[in-house]
Structure formats: structure tokens, C-alpha cells
matplotlib code that plots the C-alpha trace (Angstrom):
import matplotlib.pyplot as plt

x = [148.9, 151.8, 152.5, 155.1, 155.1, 158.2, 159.1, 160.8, 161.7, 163.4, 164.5, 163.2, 161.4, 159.0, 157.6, 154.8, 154.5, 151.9, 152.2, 152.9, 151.7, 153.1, 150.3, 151.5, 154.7, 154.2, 152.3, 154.4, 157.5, 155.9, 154.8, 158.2, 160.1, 157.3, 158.5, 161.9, 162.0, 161.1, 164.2, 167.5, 170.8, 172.0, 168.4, 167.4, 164.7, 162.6, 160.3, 157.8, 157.8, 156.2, 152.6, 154.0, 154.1, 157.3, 157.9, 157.7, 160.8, 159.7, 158.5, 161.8, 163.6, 161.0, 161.6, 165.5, 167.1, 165.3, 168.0, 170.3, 168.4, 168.2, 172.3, 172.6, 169.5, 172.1, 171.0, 172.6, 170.7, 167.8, 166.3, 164.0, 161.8, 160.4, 160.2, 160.9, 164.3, 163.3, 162.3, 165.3, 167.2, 165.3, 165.8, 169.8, 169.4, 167.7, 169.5, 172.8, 175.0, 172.4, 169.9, 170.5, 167.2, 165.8, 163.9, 161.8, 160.8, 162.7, 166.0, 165.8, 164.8, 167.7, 170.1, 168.5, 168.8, 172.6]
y = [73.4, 75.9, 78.9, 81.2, 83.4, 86.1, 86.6, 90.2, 89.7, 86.4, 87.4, 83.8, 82.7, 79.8, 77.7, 75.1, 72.8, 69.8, 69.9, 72.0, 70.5, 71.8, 74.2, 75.8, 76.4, 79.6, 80.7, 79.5, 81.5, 84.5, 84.1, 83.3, 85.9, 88.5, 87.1, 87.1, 90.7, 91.6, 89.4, 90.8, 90.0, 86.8, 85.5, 81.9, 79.5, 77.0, 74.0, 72.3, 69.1, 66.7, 66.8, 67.1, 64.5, 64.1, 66.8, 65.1, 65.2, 68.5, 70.1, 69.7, 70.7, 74.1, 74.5, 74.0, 78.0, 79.2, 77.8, 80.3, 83.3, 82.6, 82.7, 85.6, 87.5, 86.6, 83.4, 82.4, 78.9, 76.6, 73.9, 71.4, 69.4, 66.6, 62.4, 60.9, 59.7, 59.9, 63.4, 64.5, 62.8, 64.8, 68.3, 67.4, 67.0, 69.7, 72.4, 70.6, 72.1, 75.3, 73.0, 70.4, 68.4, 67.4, 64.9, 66.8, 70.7, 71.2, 70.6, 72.1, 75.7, 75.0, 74.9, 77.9, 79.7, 78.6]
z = [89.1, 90.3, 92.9, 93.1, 95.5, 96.3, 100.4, 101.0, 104.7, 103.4, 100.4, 98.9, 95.9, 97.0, 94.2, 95.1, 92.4, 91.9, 88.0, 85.4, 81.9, 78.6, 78.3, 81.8, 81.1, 79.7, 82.6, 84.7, 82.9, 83.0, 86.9, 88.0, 85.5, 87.1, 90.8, 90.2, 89.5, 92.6, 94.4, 95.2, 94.9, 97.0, 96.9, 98.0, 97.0, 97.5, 95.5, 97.5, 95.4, 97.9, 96.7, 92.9, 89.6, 87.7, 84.3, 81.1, 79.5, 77.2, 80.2, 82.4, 79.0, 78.9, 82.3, 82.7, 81.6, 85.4, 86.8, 84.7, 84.5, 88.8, 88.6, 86.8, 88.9, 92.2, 93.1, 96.5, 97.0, 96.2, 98.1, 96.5, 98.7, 97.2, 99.1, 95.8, 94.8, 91.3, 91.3, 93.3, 90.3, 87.7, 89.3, 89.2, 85.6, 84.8, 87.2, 88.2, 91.3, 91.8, 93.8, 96.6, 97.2, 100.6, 102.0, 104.6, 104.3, 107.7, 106.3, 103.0, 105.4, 107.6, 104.6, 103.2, 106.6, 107.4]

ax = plt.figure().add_subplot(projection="3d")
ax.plot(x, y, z, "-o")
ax.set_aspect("equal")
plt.show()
């Protein structure tokens, strides 16, 4: 179970994810690909993480080239927000240096906002 939802007067992407299964991955590409599109250059974004279950290792691997295709859109910066150490580990794998992940929702929109 996934959002995406696009904010013009930010400028930001904001992705709420509790799971996305194998069978959602398509969906999901398509709903942030059709999001994306709408962004502009020096974009930021957001995951909400903190009510979400760990990607199987297909899924992260499925899921990894949105980091890319956000850098070459204009990416500026991405926040994950997610309690779990684990999870914070696994979006550094699968995006490396484009994200920084954040305990509390508060400071992930204060880095976004700097």
C-alpha cells in the first residue's frame, strides 16, 4: 500500500509507503513516473517510512533506478523518514548519497526546507 502525491507550492514529491509487494511495483512506477512529471527542476522529496515494512530484496532492486531517473529529472534533495535503523540502512543501499534518512518527520522537513 503506497501514495504519491506531487506538492506545486513546495515543489516536493511525497511518497507514503506501508508496502509495496512485487505485484505493486509496477503500479507504483507508473504512479511516481506520472508524479514526477509534473515536478521541476531542483525538486525535493520525501518518504514517510514510519508506518512501512522492509522491501524484499527484489523489490528494493525493482525499486532502486527512481533514485536516477529523480537525479536526472533535477532532484535537489530527499528525506526518508522512517524509526527503523534497519530500514534507514536499506534506503542507503538502494539510493546511496541522494537520500539522508531521519528519525522524526520534523527533521527530515527542516532539511528539506533549509
Amino acid at each position: 500500500m503506497f501514495k504519491v502525491e506531487y506538492f506545486p507550492d513546495l515543489n516536493r514529491l511525497v511518497c507514503t509507503v506501508e508496502s509495496i509487494t512485487m505485484d505493486e511495483v509496477e503500479p507504483y512506477h507508473t504512479e511516481y513516473k506520472a508524479q514526477l512529471a509534473k515536478t521541476k527542476p531542483g525538486f525535493t522529496g520525501l518518504t514517510d517510512l514510519s508506518k512501512g515494512k522492509l522491501f524484499t530484496q527484489e523489490v528494493a532492486v525493482a525499486l532502486s533506478p527512481l533514485g536516477e531517473l529523480s537525479v536526472e529529472k533535477g532532484l535537489k534533495k530527499w528525506a526518508y523518514y522512517t524509526g527503523s535503523g534497519i530500514s534507514k540502512m536499506q534506503m542507503q543501499r538502494m539510493f546511496g548519497d541522494i537520500v539522508k534518512s531521519f528519525p522524526e518527520l520534523d527533521e527530515a522537513l527542516a532539511y528539506l526546507n533549509e
